[in-house]
Backbone as CSV, one residue per row, in Angstrom:
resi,resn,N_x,N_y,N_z,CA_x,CA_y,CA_z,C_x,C_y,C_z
1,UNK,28.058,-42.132,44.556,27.219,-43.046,43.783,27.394,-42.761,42.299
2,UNK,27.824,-43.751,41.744,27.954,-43.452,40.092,26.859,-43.702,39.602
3,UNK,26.249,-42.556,38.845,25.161,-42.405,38.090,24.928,-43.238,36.715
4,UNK,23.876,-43.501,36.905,23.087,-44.254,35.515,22.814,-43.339,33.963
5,UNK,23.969,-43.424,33.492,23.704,-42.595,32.344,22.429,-42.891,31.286
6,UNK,21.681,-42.058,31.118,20.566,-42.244,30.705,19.937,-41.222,29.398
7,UNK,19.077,-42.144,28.251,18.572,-41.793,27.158,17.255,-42.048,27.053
8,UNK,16.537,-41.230,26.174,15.153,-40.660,26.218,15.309,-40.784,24.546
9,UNK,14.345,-42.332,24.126,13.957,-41.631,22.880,12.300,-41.442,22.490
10,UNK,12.236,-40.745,21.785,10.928,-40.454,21.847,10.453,-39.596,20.346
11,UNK,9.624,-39.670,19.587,9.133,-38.506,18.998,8.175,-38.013,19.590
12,UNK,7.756,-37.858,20.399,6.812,-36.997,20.828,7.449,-36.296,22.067
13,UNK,7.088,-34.999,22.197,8.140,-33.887,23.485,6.973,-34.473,24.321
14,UNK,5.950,-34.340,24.563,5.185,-34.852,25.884,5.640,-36.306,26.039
15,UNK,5.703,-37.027,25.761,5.894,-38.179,26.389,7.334,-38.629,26.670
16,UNK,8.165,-37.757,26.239,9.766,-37.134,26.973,9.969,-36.201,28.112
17,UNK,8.942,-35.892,27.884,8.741,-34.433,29.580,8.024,-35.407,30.328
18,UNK,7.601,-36.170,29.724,6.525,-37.621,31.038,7.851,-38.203,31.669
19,UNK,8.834,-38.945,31.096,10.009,-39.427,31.690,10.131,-38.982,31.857
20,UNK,10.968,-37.354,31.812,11.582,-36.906,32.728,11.054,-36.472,33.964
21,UNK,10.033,-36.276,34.299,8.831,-36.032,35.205,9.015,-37.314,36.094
22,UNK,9.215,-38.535,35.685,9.064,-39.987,36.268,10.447,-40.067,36.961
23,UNK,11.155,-39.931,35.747,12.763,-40.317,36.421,13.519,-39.360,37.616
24,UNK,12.580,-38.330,37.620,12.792,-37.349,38.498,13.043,-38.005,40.166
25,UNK,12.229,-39.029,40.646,11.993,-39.634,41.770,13.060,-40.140,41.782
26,UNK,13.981,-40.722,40.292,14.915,-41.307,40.664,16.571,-41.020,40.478
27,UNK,17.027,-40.023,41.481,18.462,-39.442,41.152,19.596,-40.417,40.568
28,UNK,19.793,-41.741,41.061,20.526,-42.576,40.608,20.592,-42.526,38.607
29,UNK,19.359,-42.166,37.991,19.113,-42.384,37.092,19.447,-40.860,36.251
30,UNK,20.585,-39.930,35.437,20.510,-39.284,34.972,20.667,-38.897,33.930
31,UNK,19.610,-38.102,33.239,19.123,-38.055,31.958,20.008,-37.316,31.070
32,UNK,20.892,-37.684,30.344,21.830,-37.245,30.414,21.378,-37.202,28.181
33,UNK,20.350,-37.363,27.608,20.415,-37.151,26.046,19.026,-37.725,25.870
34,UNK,18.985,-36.842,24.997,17.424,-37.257,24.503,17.181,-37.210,22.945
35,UNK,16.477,-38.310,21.722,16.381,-37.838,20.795,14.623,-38.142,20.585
36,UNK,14.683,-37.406,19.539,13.199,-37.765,18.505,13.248,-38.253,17.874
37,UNK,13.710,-39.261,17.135,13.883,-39.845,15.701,14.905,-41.683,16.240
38,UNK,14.422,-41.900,15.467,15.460,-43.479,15.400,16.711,-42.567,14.889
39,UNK,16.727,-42.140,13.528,18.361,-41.759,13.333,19.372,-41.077,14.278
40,UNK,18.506,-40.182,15.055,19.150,-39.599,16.388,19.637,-40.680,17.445
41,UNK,18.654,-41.534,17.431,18.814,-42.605,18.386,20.172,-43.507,18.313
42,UNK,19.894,-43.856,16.951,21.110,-44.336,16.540,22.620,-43.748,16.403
43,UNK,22.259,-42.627,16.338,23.898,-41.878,16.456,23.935,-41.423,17.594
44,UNK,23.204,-41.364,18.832,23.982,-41.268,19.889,24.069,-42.860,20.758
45,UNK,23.852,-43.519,20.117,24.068,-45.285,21.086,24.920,-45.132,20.173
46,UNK,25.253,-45.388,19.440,26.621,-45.532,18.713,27.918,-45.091,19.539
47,UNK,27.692,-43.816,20.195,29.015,-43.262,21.407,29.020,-44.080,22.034
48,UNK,28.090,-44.770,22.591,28.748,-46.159,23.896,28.502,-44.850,25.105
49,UNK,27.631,-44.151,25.016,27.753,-42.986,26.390,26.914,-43.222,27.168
50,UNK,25.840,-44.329,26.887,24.039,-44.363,27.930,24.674,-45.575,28.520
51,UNK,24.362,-45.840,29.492,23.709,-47.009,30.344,22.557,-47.628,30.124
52,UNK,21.505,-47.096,29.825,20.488,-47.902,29.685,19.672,-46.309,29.194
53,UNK,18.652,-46.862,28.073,17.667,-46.452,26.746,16.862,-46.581,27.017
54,UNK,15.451,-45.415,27.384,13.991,-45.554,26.946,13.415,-45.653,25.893
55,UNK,12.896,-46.528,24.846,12.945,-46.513,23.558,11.433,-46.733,23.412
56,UNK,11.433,-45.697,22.378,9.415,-45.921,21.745,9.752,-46.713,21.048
57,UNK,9.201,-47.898,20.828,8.826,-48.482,19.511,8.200,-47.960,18.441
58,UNK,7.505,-47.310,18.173,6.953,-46.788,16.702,7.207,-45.664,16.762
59,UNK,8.202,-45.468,15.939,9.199,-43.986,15.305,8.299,-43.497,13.785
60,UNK,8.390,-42.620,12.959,8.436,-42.089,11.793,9.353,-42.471,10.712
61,UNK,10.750,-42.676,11.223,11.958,-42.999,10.499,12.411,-44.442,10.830
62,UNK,13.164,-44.898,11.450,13.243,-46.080,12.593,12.425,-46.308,13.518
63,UNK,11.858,-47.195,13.308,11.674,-47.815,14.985,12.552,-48.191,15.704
64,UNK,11.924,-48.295,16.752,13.198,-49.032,18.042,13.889,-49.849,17.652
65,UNK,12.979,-51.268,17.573,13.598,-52.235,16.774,14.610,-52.234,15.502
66,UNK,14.196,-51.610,14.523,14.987,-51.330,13.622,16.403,-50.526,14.097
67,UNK,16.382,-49.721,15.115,17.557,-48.844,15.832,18.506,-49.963,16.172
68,UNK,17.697,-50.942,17.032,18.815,-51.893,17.830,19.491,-52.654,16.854
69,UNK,18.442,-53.425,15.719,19.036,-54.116,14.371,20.432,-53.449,14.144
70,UNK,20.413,-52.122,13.781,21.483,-51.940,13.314,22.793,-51.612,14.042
71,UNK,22.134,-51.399,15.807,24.018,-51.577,16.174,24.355,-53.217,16.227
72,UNK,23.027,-53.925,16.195,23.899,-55.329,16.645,24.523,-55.536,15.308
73,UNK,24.135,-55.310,14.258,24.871,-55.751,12.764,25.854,-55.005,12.845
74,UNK,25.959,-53.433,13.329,27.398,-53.229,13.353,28.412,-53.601,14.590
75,UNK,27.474,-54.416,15.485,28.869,-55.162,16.493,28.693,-54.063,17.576
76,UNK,28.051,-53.290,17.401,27.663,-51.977,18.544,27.548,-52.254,19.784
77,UNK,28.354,-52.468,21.105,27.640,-52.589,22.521,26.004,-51.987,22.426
78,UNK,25.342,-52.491,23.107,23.669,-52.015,23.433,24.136,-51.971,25.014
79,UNK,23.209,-50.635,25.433,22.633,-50.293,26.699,21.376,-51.266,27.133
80,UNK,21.317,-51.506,28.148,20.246,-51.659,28.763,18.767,-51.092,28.483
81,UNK,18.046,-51.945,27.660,16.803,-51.305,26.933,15.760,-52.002,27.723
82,UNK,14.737,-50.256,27.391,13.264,-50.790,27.995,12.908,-49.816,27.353
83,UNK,11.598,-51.024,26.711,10.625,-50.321,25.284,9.739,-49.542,25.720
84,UNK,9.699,-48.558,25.272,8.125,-48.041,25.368,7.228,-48.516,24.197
85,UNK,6.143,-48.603,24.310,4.787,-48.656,23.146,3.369,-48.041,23.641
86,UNK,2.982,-47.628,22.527,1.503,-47.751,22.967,0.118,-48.703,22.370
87,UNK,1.342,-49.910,22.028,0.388,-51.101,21.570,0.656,-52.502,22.374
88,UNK,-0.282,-52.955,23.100,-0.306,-53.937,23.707,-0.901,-55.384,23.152
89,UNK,-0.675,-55.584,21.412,-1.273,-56.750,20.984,-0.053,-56.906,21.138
90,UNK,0.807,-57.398,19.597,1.904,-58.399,19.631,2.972,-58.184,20.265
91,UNK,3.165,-56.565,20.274,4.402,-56.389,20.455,4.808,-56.539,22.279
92,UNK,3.943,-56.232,23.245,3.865,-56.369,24.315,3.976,-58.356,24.510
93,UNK,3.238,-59.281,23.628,3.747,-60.583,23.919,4.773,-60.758,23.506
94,UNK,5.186,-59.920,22.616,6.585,-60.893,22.220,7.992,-59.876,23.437
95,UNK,7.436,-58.980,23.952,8.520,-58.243,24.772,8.293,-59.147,26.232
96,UNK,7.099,-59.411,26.479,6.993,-60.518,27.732,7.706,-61.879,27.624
97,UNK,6.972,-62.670,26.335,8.086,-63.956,26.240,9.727,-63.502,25.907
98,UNK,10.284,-62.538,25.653,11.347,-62.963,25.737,11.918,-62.148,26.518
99,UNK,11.277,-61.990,27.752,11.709,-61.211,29.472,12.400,-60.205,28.717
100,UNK,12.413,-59.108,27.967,12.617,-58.015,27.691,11.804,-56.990,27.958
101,UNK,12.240,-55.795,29.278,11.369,-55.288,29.479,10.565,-54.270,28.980
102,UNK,9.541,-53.634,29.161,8.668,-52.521,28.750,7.853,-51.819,29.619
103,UNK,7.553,-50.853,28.745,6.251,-49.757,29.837,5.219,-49.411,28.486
104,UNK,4.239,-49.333,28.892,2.936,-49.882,28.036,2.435,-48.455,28.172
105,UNK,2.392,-47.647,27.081,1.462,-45.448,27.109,0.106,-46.143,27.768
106,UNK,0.048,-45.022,27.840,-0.064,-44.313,28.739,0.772,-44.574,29.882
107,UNK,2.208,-44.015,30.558,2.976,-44.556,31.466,2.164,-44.705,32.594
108,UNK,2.057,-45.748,33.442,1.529,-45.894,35.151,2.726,-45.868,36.375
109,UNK,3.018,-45.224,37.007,3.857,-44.280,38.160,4.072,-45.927,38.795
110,UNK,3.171,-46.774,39.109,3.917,-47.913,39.749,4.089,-48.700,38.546
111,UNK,3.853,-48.823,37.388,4.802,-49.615,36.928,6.423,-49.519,36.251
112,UNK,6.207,-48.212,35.975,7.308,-47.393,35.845,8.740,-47.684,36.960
113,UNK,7.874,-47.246,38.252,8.981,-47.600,39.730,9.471,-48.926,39.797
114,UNK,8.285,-49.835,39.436,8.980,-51.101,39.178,9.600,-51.517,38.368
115,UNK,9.602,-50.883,37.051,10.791,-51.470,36.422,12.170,-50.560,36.391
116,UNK,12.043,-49.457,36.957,13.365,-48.364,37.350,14.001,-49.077,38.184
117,UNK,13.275,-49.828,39.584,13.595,-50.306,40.624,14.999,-51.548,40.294
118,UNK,14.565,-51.984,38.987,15.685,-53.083,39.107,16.550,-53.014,37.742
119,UNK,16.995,-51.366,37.700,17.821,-51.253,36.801,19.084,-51.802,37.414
120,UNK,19.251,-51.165,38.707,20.744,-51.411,38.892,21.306,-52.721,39.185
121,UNK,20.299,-53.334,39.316,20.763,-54.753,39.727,20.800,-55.832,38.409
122,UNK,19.975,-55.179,37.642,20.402,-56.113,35.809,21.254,-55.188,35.184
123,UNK,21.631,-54.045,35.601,22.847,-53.357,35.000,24.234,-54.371,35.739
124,UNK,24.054,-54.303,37.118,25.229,-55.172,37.618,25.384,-56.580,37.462
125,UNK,24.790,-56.941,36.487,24.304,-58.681,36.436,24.817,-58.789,35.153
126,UNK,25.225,-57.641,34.240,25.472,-57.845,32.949,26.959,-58.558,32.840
127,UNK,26.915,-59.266,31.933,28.831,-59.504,32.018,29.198,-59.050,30.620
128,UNK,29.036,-58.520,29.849,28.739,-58.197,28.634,28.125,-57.077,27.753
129,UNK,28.474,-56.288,27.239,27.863,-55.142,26.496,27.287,-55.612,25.581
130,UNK,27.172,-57.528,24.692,26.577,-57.576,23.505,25.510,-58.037,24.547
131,UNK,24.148,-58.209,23.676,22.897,-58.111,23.816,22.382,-59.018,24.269
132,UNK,21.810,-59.645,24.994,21.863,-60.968,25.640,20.473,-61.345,25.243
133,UNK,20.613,-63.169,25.467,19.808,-63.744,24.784,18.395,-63.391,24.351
134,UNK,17.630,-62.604,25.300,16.396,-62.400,25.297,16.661,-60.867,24.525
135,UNK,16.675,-60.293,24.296,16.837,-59.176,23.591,17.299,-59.715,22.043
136,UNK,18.386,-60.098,21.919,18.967,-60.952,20.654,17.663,-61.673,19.995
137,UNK,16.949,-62.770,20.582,15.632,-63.197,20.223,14.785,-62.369,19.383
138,UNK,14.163,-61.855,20.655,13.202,-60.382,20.123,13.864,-59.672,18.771
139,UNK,14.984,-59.098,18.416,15.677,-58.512,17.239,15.404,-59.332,16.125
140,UNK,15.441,-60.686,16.926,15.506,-61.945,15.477,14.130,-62.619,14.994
141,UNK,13.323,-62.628,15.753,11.688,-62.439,15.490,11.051,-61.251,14.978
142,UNK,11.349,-60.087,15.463,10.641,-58.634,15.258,10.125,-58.631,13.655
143,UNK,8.877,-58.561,13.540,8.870,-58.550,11.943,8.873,-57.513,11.512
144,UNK,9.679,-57.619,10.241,9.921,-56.202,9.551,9.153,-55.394,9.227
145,UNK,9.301,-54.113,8.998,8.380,-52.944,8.952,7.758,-52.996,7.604
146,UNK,6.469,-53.242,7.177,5.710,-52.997,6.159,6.467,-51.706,5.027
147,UNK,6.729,-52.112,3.663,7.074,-50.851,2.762,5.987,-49.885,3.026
148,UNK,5.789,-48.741,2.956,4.509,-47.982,2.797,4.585,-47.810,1.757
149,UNK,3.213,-47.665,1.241,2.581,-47.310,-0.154,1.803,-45.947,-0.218
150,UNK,2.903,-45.132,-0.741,2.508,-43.564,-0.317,1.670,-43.307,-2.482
151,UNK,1.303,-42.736,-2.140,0.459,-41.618,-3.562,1.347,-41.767,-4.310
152,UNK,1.313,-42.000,-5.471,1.997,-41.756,-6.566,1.186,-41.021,-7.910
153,UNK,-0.026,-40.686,-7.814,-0.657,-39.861,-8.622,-1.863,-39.660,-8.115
154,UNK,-2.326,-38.496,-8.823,-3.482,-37.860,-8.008,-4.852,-37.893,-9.301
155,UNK,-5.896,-38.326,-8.522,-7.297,-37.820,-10.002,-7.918,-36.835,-9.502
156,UNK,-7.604,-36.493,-10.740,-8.383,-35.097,-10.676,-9.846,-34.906,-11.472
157,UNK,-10.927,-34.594,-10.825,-11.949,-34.984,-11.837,-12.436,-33.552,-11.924
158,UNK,-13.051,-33.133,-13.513,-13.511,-32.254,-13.728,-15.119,-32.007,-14.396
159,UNK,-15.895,-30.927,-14.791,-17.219,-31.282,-15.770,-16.668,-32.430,-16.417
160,UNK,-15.751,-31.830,-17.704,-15.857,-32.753,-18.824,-14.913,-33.324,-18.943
161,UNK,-13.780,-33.715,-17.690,-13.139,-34.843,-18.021,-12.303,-35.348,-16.608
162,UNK,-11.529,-36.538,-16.526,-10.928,-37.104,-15.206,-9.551,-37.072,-16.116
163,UNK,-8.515,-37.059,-15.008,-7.543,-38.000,-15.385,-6.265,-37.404,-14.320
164,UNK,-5.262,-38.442,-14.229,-3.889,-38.500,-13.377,-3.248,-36.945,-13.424
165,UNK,-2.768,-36.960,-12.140,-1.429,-35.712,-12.401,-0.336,-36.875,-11.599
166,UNK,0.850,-37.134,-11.959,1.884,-37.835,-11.148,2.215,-36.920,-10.475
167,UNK,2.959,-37.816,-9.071,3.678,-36.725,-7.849,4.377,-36.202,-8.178
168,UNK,5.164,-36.693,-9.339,6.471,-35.247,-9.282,6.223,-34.281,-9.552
169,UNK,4.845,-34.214,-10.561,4.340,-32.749,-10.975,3.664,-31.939,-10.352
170,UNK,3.627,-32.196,-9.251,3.058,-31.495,-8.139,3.951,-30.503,-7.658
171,UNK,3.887,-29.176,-7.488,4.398,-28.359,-6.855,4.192,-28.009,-5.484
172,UNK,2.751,-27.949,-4.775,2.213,-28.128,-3.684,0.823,-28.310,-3.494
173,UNK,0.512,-28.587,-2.235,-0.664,-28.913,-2.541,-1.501,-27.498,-1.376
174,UNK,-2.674,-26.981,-1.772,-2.516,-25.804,-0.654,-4.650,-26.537,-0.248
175,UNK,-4.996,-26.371,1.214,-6.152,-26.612,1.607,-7.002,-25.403,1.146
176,UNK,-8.284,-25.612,0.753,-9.284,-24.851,-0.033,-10.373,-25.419,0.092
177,UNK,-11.277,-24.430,1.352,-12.748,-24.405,1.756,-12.829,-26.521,1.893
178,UNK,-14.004,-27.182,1.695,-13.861,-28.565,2.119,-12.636,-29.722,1.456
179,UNK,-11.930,-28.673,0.514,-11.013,-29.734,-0.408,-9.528,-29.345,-0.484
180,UNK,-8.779,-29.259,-1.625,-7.423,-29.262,-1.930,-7.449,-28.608,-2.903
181,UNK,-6.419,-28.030,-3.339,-5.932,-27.571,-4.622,-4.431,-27.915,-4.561
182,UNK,-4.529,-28.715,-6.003,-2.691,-29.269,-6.133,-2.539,-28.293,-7.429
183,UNK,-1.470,-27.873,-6.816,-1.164,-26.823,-8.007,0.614,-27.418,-8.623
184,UNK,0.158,-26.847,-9.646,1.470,-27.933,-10.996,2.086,-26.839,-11.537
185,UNK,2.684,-26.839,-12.709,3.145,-26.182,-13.256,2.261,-25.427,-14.107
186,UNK,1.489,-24.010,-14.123,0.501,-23.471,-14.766,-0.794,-23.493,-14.684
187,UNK,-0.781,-24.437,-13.500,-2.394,-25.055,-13.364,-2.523,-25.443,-12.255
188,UNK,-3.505,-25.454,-11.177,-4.028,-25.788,-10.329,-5.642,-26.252,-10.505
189,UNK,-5.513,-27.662,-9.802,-6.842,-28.524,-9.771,-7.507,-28.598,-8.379
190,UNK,-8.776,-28.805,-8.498,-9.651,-29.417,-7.235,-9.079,-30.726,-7.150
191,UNK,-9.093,-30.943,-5.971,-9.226,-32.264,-4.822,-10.174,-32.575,-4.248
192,UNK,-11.270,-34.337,-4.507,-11.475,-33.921,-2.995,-11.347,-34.954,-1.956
193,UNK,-10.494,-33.945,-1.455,-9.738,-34.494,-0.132,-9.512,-33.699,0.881
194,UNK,-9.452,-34.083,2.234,-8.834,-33.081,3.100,-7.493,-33.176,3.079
195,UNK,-6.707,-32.017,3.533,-5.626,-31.648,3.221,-4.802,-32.798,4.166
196,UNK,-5.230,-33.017,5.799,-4.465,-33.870,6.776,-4.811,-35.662,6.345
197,UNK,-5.908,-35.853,5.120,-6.046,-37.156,5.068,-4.981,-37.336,3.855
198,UNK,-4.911,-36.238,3.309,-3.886,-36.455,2.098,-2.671,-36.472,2.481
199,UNK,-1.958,-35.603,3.415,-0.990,-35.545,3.994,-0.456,-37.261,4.540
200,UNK,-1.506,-37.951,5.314,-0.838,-39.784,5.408,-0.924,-40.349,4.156
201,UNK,-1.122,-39.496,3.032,-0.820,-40.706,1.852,0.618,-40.237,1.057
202,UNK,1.505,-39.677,1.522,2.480,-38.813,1.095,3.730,-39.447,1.047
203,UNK,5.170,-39.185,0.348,5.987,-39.519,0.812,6.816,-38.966,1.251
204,UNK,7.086,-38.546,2.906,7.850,-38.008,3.555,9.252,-37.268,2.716
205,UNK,9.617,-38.337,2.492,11.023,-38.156,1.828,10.545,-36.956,0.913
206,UNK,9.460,-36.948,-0.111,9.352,-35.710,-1.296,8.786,-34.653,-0.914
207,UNK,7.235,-34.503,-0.188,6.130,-33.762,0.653,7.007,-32.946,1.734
208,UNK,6.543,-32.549,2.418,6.725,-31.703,3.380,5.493,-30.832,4.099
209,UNK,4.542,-31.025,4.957,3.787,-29.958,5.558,4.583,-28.848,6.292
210,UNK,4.437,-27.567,5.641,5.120,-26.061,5.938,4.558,-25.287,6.363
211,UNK,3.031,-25.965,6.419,1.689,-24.815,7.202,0.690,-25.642,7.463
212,UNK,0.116,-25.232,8.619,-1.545,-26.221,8.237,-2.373,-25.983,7.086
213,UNK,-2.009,-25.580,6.133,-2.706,-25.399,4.830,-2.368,-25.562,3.556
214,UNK,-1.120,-26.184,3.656,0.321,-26.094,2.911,1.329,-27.470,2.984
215,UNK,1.325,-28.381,1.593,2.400,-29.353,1.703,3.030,-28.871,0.374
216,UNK,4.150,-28.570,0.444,5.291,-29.141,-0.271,5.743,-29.874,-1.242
217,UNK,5.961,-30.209,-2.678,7.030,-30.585,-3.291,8.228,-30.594,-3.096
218,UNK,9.206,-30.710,-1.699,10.473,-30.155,-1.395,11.665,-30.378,-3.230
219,UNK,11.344,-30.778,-3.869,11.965,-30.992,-5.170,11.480,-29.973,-5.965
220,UNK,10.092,-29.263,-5.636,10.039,-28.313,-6.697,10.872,-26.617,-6.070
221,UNK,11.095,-26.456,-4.909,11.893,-25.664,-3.653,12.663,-25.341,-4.923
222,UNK,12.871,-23.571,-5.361,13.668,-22.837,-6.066,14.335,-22.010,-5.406
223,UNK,13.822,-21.428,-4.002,14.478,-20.825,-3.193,14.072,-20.688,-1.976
224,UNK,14.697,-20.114,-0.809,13.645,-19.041,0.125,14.501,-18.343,1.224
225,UNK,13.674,-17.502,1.408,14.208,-16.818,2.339,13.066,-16.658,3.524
226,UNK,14.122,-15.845,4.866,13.499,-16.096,5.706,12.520,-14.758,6.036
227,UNK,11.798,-15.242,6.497,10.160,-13.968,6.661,10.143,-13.533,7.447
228,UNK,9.936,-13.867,8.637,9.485,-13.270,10.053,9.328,-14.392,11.450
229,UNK,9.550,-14.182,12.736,9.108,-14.710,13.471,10.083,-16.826,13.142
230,UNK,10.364,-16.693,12.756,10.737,-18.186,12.654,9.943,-19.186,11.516
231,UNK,9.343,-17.746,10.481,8.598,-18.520,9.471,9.995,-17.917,8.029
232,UNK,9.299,-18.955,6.851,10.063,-19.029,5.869,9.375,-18.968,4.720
233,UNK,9.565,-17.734,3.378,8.730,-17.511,2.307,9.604,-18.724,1.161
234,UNK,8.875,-19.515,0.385,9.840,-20.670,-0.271,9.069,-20.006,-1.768
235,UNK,10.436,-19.756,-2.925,9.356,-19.986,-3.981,9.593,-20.874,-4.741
236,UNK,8.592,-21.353,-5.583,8.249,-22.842,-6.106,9.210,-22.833,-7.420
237,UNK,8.788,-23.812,-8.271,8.940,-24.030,-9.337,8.425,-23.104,-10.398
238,UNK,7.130,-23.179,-9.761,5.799,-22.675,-10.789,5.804,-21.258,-10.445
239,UNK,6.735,-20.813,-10.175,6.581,-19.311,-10.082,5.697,-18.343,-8.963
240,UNK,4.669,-19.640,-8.021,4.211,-19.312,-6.845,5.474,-19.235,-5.183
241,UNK,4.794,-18.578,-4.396,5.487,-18.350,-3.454,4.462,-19.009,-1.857
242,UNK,4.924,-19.471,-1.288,4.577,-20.238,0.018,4.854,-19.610,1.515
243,UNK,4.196,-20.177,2.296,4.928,-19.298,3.530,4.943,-20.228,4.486
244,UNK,5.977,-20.647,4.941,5.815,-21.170,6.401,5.163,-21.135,7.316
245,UNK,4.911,-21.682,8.783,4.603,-21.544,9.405,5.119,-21.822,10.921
246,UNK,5.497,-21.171,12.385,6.176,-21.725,13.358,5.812,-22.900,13.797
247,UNK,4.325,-23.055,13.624,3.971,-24.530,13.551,4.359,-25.931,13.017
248,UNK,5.224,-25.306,12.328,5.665,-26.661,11.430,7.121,-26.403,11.233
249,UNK,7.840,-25.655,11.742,9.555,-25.018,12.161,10.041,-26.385,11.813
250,UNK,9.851,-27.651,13.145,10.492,-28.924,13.151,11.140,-29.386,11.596
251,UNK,9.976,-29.626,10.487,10.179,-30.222,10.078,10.849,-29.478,8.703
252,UNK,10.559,-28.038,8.909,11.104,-26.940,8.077,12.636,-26.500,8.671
253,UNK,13.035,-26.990,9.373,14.208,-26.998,9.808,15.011,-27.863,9.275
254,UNK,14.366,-28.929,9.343,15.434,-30.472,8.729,15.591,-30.459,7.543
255,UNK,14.070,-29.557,6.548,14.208,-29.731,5.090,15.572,-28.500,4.846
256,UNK,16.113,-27.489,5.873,16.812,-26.146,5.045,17.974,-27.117,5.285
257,UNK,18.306,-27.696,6.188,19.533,-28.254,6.752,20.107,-29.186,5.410
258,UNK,19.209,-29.410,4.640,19.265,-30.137,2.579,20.195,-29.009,1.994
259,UNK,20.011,-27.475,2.377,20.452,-26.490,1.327,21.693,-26.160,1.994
260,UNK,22.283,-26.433,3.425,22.966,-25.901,4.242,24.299,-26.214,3.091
């Protein structure tokens, strides 16, 4: 029996250990790559190596949608896709009208079986690696992803006076008793904010969380070395020093892979 080469994308590891947990029932089906990220996603459909893609729709970097956009613009064969989400307003009608299938999070064990059940028979029905009509549709409706509007300056209010610090002058920002302290070059201010509500107003690309107590300027990064245990001492701009945390490895991994 020739096996169903098979991909897992996902940012989240639990709900990738859930498929594989699911697909387990089904040997025909083997799991043969898994990513976290749309960009991962996208560079391994690019090999032409899956048969058919579990795909989250709402990524960090890419979404699904946005993943598929770009092999069909580059002429890319597509696998056999079935979305995951865990939103059932639009995106679940527009994956129903245009018979493109899905599985709706929280996964359910029979609906799952039922749509595993008839991989092989719309895998053998295909005549074609480009994307067929109902999928093509969906790509060409999908509305585009909102710009985000991340922080671009911070107020800082004091006794006797308020006023802006811009993001670039931020060196990091460290959590302190109910608030923040953004510390700059020579100076550190009150916030008040919590550190994880400030953290969604950020921009990925510049920020970085390196601790639960601890975001990043990755632009103000003068050096670092490594500490202990899978943590990392970084020192700043400002002449302060930071410390990692294994908790946050993931994303302190991708930022060293910048210095590699």
């Amino acid at each position: 029996m020739k096996l169903i080469r098979t991909l897992l994308v996902d940012d989240e590891p639990l709900a990738r250990s859930l498929l594989r947990e699911l697909l387990a029932d089904f040997p025909a089906l083997a799991v043969t790559g898994e990513c976290a990220n749309g960009t991962e996603a996208l560079a391994a459909l690019q090999t032409g190596a899956y048969d058919i893609v579990f795909l989250d729709v709402q990524m960090p970097d890419l979404d699904g949608v946005q993943v598929l956009r770009r092999l069909q613009a580059a002429g890319q064969p597509l696998p056999l896709v079935v979305f995951v989400t865990a939103y059932d307003r639009y995106a679940v009608q527009a994956f129903a009208l245009h018979a493109v299938d899905y599985l709706l999070k929280p996964l359910d064990p029979d609906r799952f079986a039922d749509c595993v059940g008839r991989v092989p028979q719309q895998l053998a029905l295909r005549q074609s690696p480009a994307p067929g009509p109902a999928l093509a549709a969906l790509l060409h409706c999908w509305p585009a992803p909102a710009v985000p509007d991340y922080q671009d300056q911070f107020l800082v209010k004091l006794p006797a006076r308020s006023f802006f610090v811009p993001a670039a002058e931020v060196c990091y920002f460290e959590a302190s008793g109910n608030g923040v302290l953004l510390h700059g070059a020579g100076h550190h201010y009150p916030l008040r904010t919590a550190l994880g509500q400030l953290a969604e107003r950020l921009d990925p690309a510049v920020f970085l969380r390196i601790h639960r107590s601890c975001i990043v300027n990755t632009a103000h990064i003068v050096d670092f070395k490594h500490w202990s245990h899978g943590e990392y001492l970084f020192r700043m701009a400002n002449g302060q020093h930071v410390t990692s945390s294994r908790s946050y490895s993931a994303g302190v991994q991708q930022l060293l892979k910048r210095f590699a």
